[in-house]
Each structure stands twice: as C-alpha cells, then as structure tokens.
C-alpha positions in Angstrom: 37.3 88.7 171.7 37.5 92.2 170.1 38.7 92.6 166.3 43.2 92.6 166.1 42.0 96.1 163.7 39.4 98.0 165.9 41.6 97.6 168.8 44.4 99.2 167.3 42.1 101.7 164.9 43.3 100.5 161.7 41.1 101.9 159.1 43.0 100.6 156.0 44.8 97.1 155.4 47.1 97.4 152.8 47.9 94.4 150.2 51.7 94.9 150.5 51.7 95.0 153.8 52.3 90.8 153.5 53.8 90.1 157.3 50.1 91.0 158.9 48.3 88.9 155.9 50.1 85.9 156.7 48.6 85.8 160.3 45.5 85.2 158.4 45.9 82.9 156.3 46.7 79.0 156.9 50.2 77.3 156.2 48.5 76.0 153.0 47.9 79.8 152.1 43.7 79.4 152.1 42.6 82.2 153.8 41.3 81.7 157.8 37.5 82.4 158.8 36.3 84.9 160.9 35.7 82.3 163.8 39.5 81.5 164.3 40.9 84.8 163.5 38.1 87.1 166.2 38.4 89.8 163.1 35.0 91.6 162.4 33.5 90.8 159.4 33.9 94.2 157.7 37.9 93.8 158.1 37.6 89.9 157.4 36.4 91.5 153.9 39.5 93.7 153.7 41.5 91.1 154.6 39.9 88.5 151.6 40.5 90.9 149.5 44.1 92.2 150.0 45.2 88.3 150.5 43.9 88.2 146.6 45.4 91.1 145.4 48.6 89.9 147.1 48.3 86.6 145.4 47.6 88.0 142.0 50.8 90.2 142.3 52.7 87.2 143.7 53.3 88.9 147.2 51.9 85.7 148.7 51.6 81.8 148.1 
C-alpha cells in the first residue's frame, strides 16, 4: 500500500488544512499509526506534527 502523500506528490501538509488531518486521527482525536493509515514515516512525522500545531491553535479536538 503506497503513502495517500507520495502518490499524489504532496511535499508539504499544512496545519490548517484540518479536513485531511482528521482522516488521521481517531474519533477520540489521538492521532492513528503508520500501520492503519499506509502513510510513510517521513509524512506520518508531518502529520504528528501539524495535528499538534492544529490542537495548540484549537483547529482540532
């Protein structure tokens, strides 16, 4: 199963870009692992990241 970002060549996730973040993170707003999203681990980074930021500003739950 190929990465959702390689296959579309998305270099950069974006924090406010909340709609994609959610598909990553559970209904209880933890964050999902690598293994059940089939993201690589350099944008499963990004994406631990940006969730954080987006909590911090209150973007997300």
């Amino acid at each position: 199963m190929a990465c959702y970002f390689c296959q579309r060549n998305i270099q950069e996730i974006n924090y406010r870009e909340t709609e994609i973040l959610q598909h990553f993170t559970s209904g209880m707003g933890k964050i999902k692992p690598k293994k059940k999203t089939g993201v690589c681990a350099t944008h499963q980074r990004m994406i631990a990241s940006n969730v954080k930021r987006a909590r911090f500003l209150a973007l997300l739950p």
